[in-house]
Biotite code that builds the C-alpha atoms (Angstrom):
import biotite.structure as struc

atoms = struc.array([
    struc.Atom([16.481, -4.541, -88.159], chain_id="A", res_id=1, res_name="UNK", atom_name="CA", element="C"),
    struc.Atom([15.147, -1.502, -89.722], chain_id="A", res_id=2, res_name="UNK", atom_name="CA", element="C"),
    struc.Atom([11.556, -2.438, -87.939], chain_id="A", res_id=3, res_name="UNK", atom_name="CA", element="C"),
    struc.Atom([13.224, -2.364, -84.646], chain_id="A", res_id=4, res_name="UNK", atom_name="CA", element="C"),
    struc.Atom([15.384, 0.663, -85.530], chain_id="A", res_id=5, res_name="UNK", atom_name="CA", element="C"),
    struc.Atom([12.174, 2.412, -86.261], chain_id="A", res_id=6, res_name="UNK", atom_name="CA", element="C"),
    struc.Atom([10.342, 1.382, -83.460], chain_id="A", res_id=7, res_name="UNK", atom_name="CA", element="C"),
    struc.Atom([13.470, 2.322, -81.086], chain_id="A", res_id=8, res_name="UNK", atom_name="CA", element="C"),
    struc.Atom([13.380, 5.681, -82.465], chain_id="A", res_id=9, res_name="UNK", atom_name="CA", element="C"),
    struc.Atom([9.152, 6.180, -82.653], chain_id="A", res_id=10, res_name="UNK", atom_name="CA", element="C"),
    struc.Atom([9.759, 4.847, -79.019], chain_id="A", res_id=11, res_name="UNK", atom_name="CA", element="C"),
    struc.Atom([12.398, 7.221, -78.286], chain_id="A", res_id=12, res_name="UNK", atom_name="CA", element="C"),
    struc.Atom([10.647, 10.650, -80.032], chain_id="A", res_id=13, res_name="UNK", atom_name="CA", element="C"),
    struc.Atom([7.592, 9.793, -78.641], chain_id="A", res_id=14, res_name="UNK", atom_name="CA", element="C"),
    struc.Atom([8.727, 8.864, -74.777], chain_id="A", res_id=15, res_name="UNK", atom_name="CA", element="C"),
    struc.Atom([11.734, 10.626, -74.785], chain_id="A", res_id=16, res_name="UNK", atom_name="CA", element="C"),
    struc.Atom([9.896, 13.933, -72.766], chain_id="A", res_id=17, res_name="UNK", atom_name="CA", element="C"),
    struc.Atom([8.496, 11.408, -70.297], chain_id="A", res_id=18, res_name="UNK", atom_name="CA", element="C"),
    struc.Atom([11.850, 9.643, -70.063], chain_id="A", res_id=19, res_name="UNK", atom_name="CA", element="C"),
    struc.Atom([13.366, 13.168, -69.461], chain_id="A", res_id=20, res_name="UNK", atom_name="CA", element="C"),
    struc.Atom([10.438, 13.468, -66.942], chain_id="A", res_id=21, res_name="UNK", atom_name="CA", element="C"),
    struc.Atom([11.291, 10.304, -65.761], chain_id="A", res_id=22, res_name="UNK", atom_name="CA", element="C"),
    struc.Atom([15.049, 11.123, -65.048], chain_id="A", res_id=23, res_name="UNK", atom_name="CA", element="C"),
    struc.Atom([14.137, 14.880, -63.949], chain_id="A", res_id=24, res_name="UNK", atom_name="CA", element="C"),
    struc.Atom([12.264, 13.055, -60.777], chain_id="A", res_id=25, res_name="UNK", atom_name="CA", element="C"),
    struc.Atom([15.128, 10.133, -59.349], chain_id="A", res_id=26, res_name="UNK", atom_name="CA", element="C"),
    struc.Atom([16.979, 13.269, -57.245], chain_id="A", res_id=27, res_name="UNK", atom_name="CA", element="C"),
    struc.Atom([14.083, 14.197, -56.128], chain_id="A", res_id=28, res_name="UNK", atom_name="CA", element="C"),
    struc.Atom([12.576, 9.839, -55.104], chain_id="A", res_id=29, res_name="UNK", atom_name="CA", element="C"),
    struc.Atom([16.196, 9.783, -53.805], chain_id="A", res_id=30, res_name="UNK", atom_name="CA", element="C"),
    struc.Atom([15.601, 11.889, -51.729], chain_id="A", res_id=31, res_name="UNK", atom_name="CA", element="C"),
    struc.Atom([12.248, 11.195, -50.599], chain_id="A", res_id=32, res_name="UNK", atom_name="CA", element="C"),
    struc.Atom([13.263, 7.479, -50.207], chain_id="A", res_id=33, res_name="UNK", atom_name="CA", element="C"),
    struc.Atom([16.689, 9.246, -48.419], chain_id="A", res_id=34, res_name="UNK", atom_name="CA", element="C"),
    struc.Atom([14.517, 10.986, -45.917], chain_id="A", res_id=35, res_name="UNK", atom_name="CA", element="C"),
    struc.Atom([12.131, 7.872, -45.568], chain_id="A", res_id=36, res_name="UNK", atom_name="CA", element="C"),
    struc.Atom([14.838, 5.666, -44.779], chain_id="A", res_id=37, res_name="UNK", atom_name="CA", element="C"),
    struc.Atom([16.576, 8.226, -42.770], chain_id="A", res_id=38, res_name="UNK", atom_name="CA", element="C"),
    struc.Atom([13.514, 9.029, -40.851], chain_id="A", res_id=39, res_name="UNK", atom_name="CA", element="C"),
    struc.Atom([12.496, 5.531, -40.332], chain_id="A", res_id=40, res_name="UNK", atom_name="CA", element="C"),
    struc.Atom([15.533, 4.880, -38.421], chain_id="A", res_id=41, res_name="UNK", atom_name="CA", element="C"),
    struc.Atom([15.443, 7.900, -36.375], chain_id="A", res_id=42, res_name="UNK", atom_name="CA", element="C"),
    struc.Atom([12.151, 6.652, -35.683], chain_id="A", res_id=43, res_name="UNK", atom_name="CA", element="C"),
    struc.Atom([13.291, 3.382, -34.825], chain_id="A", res_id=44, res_name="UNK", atom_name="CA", element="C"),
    struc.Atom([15.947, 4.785, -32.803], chain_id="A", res_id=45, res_name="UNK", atom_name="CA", element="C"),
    struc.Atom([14.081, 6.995, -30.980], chain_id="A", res_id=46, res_name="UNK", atom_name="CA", element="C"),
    struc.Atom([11.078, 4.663, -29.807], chain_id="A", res_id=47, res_name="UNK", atom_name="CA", element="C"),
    struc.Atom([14.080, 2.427, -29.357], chain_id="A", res_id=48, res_name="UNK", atom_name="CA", element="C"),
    struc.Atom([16.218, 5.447, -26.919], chain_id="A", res_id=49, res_name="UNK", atom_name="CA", element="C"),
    struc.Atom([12.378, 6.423, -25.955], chain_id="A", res_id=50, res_name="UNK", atom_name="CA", element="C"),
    struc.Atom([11.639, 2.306, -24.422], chain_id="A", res_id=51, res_name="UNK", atom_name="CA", element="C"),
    struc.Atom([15.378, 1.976, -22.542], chain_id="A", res_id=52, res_name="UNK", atom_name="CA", element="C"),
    struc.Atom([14.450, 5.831, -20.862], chain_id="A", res_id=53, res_name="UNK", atom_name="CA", element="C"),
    struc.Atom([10.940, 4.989, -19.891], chain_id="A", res_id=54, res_name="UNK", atom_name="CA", element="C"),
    struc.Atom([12.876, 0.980, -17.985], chain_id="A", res_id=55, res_name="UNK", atom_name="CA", element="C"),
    struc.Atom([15.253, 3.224, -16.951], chain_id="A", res_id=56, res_name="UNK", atom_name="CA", element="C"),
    struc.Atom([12.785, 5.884, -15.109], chain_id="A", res_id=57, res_name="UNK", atom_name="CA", element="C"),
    struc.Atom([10.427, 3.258, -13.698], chain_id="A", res_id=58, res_name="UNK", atom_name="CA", element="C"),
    struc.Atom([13.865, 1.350, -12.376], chain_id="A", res_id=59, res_name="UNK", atom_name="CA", element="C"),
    struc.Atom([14.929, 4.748, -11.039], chain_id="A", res_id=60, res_name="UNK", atom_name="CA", element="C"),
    struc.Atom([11.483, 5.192, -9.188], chain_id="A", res_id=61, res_name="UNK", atom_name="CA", element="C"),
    struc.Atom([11.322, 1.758, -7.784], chain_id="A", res_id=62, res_name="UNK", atom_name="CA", element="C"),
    struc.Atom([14.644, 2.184, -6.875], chain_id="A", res_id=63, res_name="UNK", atom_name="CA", element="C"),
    struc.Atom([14.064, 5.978, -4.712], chain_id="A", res_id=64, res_name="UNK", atom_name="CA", element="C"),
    struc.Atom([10.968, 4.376, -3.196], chain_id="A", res_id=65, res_name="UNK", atom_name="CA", element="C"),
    struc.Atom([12.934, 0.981, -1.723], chain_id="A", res_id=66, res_name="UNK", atom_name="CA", element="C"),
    struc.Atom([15.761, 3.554, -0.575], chain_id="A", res_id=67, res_name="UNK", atom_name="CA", element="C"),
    struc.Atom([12.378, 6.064, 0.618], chain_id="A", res_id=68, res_name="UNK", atom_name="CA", element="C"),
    struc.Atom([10.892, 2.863, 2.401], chain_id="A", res_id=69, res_name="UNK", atom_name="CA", element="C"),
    struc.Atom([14.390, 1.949, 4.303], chain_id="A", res_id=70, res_name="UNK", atom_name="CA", element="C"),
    struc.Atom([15.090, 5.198, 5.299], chain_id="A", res_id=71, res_name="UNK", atom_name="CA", element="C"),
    struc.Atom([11.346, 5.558, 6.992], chain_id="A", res_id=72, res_name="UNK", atom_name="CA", element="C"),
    struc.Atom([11.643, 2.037, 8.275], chain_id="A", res_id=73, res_name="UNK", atom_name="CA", element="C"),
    struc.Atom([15.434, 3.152, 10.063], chain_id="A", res_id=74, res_name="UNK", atom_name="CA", element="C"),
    struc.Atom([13.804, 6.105, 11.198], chain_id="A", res_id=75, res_name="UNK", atom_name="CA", element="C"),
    struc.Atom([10.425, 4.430, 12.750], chain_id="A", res_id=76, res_name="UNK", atom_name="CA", element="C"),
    struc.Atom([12.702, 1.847, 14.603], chain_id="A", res_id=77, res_name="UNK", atom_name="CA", element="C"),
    struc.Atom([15.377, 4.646, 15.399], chain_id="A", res_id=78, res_name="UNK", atom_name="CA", element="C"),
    struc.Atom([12.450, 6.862, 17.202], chain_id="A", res_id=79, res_name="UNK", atom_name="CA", element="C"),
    struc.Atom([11.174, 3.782, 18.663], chain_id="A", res_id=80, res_name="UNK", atom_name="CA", element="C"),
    struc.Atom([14.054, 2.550, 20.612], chain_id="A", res_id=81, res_name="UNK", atom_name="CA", element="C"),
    struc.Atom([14.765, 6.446, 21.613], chain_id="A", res_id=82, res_name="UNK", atom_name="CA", element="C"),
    struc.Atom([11.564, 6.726, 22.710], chain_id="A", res_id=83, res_name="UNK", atom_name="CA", element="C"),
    struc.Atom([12.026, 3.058, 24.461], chain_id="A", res_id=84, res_name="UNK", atom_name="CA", element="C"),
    struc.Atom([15.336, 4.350, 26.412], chain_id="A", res_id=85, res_name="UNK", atom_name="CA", element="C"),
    struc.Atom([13.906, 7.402, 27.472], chain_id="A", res_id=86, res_name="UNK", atom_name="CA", element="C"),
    struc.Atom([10.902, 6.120, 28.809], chain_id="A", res_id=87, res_name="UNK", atom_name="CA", element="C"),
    struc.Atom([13.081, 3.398, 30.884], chain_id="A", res_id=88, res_name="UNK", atom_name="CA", element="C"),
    struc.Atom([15.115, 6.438, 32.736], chain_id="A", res_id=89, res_name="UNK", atom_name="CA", element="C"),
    struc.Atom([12.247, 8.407, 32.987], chain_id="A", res_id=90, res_name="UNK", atom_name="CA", element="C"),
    struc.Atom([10.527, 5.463, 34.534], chain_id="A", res_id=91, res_name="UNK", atom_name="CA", element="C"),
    struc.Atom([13.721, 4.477, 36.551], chain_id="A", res_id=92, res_name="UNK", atom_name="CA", element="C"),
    struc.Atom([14.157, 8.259, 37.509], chain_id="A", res_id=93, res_name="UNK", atom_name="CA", element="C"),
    struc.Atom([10.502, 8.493, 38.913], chain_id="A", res_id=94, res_name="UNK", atom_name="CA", element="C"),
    struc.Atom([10.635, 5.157, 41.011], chain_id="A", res_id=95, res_name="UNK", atom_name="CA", element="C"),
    struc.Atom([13.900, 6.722, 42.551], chain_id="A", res_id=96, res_name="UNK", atom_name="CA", element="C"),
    struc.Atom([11.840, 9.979, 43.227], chain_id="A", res_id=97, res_name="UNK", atom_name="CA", element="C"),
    struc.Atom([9.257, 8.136, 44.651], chain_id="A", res_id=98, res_name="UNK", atom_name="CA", element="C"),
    struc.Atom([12.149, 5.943, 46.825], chain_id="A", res_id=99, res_name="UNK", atom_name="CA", element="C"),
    struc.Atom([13.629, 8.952, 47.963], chain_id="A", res_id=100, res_name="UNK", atom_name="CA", element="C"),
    struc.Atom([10.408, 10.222, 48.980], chain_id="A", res_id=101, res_name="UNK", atom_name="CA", element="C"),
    struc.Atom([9.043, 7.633, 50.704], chain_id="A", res_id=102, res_name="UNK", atom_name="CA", element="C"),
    struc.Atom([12.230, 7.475, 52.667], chain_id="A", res_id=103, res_name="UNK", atom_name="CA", element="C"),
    struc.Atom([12.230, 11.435, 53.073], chain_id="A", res_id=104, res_name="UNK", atom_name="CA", element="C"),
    struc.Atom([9.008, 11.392, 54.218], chain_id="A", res_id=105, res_name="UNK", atom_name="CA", element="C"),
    struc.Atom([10.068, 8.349, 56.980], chain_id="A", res_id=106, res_name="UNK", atom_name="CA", element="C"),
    struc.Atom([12.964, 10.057, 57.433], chain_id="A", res_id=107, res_name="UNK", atom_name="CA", element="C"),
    struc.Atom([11.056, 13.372, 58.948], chain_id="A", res_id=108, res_name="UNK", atom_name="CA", element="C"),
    struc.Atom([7.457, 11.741, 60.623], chain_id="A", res_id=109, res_name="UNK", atom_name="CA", element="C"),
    struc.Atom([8.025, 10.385, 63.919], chain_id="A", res_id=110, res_name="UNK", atom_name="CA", element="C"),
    struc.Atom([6.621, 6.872, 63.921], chain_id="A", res_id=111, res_name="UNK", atom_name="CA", element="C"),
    struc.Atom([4.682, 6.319, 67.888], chain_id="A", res_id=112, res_name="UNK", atom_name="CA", element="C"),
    struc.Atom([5.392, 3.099, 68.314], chain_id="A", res_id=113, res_name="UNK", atom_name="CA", element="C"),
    struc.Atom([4.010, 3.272, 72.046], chain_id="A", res_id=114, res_name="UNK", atom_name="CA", element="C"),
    struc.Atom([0.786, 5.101, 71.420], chain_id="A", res_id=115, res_name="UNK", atom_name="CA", element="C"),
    struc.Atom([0.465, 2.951, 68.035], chain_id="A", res_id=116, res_name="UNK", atom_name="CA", element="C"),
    struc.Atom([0.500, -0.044, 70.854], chain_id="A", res_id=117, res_name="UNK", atom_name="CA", element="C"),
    struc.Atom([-1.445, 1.534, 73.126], chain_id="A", res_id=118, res_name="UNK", atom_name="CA", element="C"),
    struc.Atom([-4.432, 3.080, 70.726], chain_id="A", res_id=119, res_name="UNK", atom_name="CA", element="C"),
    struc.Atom([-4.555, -0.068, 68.790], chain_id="A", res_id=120, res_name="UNK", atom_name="CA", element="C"),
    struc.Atom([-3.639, -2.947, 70.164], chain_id="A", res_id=121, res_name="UNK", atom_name="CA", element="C"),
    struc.Atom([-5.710, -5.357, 68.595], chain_id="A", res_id=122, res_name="UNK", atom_name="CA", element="C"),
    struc.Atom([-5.302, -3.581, 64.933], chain_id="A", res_id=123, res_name="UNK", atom_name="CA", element="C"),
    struc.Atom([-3.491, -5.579, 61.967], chain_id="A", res_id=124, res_name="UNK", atom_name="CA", element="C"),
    struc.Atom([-0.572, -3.041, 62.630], chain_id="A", res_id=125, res_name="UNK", atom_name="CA", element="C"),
    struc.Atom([0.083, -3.959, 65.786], chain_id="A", res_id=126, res_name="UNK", atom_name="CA", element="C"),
    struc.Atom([0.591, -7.478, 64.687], chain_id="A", res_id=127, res_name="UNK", atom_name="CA", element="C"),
    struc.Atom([3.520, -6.199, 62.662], chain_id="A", res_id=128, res_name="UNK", atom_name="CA", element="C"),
    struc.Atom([5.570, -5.473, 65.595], chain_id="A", res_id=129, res_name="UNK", atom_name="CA", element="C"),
    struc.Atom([5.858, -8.196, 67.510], chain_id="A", res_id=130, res_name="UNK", atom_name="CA", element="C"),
    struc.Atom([6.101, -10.388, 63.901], chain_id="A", res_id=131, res_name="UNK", atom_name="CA", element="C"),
    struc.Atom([9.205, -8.008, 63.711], chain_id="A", res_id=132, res_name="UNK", atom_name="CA", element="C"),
    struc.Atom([10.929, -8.893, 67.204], chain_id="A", res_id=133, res_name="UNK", atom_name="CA", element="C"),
    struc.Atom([10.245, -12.945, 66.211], chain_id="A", res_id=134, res_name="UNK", atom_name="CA", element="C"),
    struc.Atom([11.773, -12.197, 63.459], chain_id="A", res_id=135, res_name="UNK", atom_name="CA", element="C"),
    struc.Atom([14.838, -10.440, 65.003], chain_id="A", res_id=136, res_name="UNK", atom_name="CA", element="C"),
    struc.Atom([15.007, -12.878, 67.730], chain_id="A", res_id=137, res_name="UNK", atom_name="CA", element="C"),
    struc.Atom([14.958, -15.674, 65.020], chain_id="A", res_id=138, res_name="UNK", atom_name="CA", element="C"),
    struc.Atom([18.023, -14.553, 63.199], chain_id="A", res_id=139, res_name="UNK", atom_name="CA", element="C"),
    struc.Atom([20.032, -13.530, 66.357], chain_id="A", res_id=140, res_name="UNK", atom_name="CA", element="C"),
    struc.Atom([19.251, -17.542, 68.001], chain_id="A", res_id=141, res_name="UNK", atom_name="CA", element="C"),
    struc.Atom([20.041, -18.567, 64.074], chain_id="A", res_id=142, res_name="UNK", atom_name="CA", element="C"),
    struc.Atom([23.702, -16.698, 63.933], chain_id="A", res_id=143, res_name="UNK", atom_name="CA", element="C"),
    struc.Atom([24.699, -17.258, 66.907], chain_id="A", res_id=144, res_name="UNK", atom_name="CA", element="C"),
    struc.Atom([23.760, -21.273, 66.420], chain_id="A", res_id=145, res_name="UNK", atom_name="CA", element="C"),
    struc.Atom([25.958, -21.030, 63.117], chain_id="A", res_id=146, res_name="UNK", atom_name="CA", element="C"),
    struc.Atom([28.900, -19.256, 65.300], chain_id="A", res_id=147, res_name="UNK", atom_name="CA", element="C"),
    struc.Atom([28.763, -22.035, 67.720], chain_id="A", res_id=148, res_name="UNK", atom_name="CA", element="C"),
    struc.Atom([28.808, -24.427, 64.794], chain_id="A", res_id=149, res_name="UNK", atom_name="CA", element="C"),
    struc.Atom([31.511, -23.117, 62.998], chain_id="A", res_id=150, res_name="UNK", atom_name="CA", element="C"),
    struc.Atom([33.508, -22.506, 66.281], chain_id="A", res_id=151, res_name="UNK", atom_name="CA", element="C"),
    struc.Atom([33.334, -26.899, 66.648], chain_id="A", res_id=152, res_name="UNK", atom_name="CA", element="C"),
    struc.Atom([34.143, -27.497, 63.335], chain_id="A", res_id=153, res_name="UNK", atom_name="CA", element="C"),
    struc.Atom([36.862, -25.531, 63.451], chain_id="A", res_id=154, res_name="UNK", atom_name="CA", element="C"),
    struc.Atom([38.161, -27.180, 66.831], chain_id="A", res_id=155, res_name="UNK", atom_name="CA", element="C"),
    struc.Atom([38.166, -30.323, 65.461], chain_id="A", res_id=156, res_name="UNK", atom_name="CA", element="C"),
    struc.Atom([39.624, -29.083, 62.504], chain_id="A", res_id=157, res_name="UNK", atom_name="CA", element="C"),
    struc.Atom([42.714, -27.542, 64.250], chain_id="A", res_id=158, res_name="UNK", atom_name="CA", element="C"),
    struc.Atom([43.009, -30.563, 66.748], chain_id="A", res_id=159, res_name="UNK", atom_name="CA", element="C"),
    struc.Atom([43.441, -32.919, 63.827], chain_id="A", res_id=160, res_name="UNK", atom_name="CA", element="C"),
    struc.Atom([45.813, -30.809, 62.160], chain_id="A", res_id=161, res_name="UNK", atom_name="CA", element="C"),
    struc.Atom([47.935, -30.479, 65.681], chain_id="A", res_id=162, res_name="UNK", atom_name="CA", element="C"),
    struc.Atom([47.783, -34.086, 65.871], chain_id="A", res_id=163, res_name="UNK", atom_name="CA", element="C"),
    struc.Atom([49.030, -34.627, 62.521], chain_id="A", res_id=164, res_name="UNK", atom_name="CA", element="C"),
    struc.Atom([52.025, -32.059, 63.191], chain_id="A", res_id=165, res_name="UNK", atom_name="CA", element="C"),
    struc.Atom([53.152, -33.907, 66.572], chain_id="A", res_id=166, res_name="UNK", atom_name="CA", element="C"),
    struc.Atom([52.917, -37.368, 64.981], chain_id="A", res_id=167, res_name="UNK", atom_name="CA", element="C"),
    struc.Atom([55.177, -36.674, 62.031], chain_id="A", res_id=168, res_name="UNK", atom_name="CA", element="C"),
    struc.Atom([57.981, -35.032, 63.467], chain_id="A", res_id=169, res_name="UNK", atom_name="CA", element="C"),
])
């Protein structure tokens, strides 16, 4: 026991500034291991906060450009089918122009029908005309073959009816 006792207290004289040394520096590796820690999951934390912002922004991007894309695509198609409507008046508007010109025009020349005849009677044109009085002649023979027509049916039609009357008195 006395051994150890001495040894303890050799130990102890001899260490004991080193031990004080020892025990002078634990605030201070506290506090480096404090800020280590600390810092590591700040770190951590931040890379962490850092990764979800970056998704986030590349989400957000993706997102404007898809919205960007519709909005062009609504406006290309928009413009189109303007451009579409106004293109069928304007080309509906000129036809009537031209209509209303041709007639105009029609409308004020005289047409010579007798010197046309006369100048050129074995042109093309002349062979309009008399298709046009066939044609005129054709219809009047046709209605007036449809009158008759309907004029018999519609005798016999009234004579059977008559008859029916005076029979069932």
């Amino acid at each position: 026991m006395l051994l150890i006792g001495t040894l303890v207290l050799e130990f102890c004289y001899h260490f004991r500034p080193y031990y004080w040394k020892i025990v002078s520096l634990f605030p201070s590796l506290l506090y480096v291991s404090f800020l280590v820690v600390v810092r590591g999951t700040v770190w951590i934390c931040n890379s962490v906060i850092w990764s979800i912002l970056c998704v986030l922004r590349q989400l957000v991007v993706v997102i404007c450009h898809s919205v960007v894309n519709l909005v062009l695509t609504l406006a290309a198609h928009l413009t189109s089918f303007l451009v579409y409507v106004v293109s069928a008046v304007l080309n509906n508007a000129s036809r009537a122009l031209r209509v209303a010109a041709r007639v105009s025009t029609l409308l004020i020349t005289p047409v010579p029908v007798i010197d046309l005849v006369k100048k050129n009677w074995k042109a093309q044109r002349c062979g309009v005309i008399p298709t046009f009085f066939v044609i005129v002649l054709t219809m009047f023979i046709w209605r007036r073959y449809k009158r008759e027509r309907l004029e018999r049916v519609n005798s016999v039609t009234t004579e059977s009816n008559s008859a029916k009357g005076k029979a069932v008195p």
